[in-house]
C-alpha positions as CSV (number, residue, x, y, z in Angstrom):
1,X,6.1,39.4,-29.8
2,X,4.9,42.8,-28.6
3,X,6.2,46.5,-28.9
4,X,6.6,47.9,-25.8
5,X,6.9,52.3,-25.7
6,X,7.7,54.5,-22.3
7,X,6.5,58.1,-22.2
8,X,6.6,61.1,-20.1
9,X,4.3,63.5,-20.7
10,X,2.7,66.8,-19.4
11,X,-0.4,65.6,-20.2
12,X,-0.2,61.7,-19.7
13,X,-3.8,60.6,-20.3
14,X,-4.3,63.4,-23.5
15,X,-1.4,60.9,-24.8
16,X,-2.9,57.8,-23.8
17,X,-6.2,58.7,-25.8
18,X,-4.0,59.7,-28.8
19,X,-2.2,56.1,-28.4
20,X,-5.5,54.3,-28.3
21,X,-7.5,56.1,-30.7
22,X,-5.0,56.2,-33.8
23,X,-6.5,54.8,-36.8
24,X,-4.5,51.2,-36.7
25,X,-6.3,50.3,-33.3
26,X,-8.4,47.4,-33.6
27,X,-9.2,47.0,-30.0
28,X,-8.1,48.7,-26.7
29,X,-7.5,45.6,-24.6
30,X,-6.4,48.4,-21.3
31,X,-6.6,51.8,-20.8
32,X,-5.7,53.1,-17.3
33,X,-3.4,56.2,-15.8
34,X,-0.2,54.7,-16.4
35,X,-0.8,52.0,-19.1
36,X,-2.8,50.9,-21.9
37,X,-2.4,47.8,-24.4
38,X,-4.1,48.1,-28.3
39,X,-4.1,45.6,-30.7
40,X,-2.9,46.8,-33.7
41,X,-4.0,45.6,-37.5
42,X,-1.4,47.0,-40.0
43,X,-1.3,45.4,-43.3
44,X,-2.8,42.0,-41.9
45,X,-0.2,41.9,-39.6
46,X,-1.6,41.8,-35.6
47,X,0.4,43.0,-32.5
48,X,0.0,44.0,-29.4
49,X,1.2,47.2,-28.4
50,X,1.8,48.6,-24.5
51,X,2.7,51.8,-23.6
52,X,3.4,53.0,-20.0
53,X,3.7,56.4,-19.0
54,X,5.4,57.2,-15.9
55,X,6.7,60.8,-14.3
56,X,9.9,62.5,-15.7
57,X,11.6,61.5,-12.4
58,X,11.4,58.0,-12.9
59,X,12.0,57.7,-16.7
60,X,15.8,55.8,-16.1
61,X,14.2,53.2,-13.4
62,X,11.6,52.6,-16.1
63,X,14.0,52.3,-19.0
64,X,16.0,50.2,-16.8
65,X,13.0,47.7,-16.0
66,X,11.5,47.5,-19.2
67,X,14.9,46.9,-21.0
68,X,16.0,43.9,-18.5
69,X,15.4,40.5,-18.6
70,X,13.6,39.0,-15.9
71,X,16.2,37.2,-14.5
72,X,18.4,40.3,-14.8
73,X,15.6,42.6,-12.8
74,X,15.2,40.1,-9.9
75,X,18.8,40.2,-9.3
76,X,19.1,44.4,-9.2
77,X,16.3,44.2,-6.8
78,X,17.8,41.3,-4.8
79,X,21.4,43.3,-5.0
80,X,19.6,46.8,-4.0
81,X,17.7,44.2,-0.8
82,X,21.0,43.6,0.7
83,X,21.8,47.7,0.4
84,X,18.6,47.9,2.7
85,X,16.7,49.5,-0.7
86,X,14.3,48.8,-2.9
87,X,13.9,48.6,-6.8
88,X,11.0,49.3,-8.6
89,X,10.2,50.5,-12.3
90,X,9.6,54.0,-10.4
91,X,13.1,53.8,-8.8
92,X,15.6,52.7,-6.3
93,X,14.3,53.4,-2.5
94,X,15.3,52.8,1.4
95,X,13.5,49.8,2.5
96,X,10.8,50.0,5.1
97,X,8.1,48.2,6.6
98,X,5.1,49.5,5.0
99,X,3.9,47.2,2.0
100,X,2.5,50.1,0.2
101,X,4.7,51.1,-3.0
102,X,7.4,53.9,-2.1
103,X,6.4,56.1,-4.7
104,X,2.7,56.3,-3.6
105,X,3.7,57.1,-0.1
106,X,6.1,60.4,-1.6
107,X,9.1,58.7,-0.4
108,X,12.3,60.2,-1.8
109,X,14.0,57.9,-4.6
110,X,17.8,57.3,-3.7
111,X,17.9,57.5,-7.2
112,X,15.8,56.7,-10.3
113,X,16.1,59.9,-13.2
114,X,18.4,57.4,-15.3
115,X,19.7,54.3,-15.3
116,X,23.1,55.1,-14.5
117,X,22.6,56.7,-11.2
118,X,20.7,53.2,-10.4
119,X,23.7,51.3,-10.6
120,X,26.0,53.7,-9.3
121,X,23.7,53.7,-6.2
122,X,24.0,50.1,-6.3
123,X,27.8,49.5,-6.2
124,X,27.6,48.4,-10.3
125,X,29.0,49.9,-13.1
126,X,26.4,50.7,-15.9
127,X,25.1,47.8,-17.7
128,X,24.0,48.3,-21.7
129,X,20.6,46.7,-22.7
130,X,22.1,44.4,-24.8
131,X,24.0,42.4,-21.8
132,X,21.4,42.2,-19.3
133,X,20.3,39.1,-19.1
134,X,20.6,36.3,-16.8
135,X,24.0,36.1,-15.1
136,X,25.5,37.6,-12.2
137,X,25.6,40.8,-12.2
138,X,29.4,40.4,-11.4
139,X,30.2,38.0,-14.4
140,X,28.1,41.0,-16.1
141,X,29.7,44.4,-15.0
142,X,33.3,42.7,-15.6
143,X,32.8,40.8,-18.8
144,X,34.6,41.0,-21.5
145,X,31.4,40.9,-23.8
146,X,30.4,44.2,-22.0
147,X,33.5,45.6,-23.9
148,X,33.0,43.7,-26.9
149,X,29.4,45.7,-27.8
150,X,30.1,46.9,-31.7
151,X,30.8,51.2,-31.3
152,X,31.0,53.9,-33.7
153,X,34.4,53.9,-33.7
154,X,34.4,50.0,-34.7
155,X,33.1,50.0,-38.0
156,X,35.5,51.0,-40.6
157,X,33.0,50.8,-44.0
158,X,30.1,51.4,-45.5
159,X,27.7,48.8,-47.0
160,X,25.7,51.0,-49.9
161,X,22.6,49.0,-51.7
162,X,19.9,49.9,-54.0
163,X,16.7,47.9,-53.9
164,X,14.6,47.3,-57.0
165,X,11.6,49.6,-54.7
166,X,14.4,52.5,-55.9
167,X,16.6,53.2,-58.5
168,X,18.2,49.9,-58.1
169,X,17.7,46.3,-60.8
């Protein structure tokens, strides 16, 4: 119902003004450091429209949190709980006491650059987007759907249409 976008950028908050001034904004419903929600009106059509913006260094924990299901997130984090670690859209980090979020306190991320080196940390073997939904992560990582994702190599033709907006009747 929404579309959401993840950034890294040099200059985060130069591209959160860009995001939430462009000329299809009808309203900025949030604008902070590391995310801001628009509505956008395009052709009568109305959506909202988030975009976090996170450091370079945390881009694959990010990608990994925002590309999950719920269900799927809650067991990672309860997977890397029993490691003694922590999940996070910033990353994967040793547990502690403190209640204030690792990455605000500078702690070192076991591992959160990409997604693979998150579930390598975590005993798994990489899960596609597609598949991560709510099972166990077992039934996930060994399944033969995992396997049966359409590749490249899989498709042997090429569907070729014109429409009428072409050259085509």
């Amino acid at each position: 119902g929404d579309l959401d976008f993840l950034a890294c950028a040099e200059h985060p908050q130069a591209l959160a003004k860009v995001f939430t001034t462009m000329p299809e904004v009808s309203k900025v419903l949030a604008s902070g450091e590391t995310k801001c929600s628009v509505r956008l009106d395009i052709n009568n059509i109305h959506i909202q429209a988030d975009l976090r913006l996170v450091p370079k260094e945390s881009f694959g924990a990010a990608l990994m949190y925002f590309t999950g299901s719920k269900e799927h997130n809650v067991r990672l984090r309860e997977r890397a709980l029993r490691r003694k670690l922590t999940l996070n859209e910033y990353g994967l980090f040793p547990l502690d006491d403190d209640s204030t979020p690792p990455q605000q306190r500078g702690v070192k991320a076991v591992a959160s650059r990409t997604e693979e080196s998150i579930y390598k940390a975590l005993e798994l073997p990489w899960i596609p987007p597609e598949v991560r939904e709510d099972r166990t992560l077992e039934e996930i990582a060994t399944h033969e759907g995992v396997h049966a994702l359409i590749q490249l190599d899989d498709i042997k033709s090429e569907l070729h249409a014109h429409t009428t907006a072409s050259d085509g009747r």
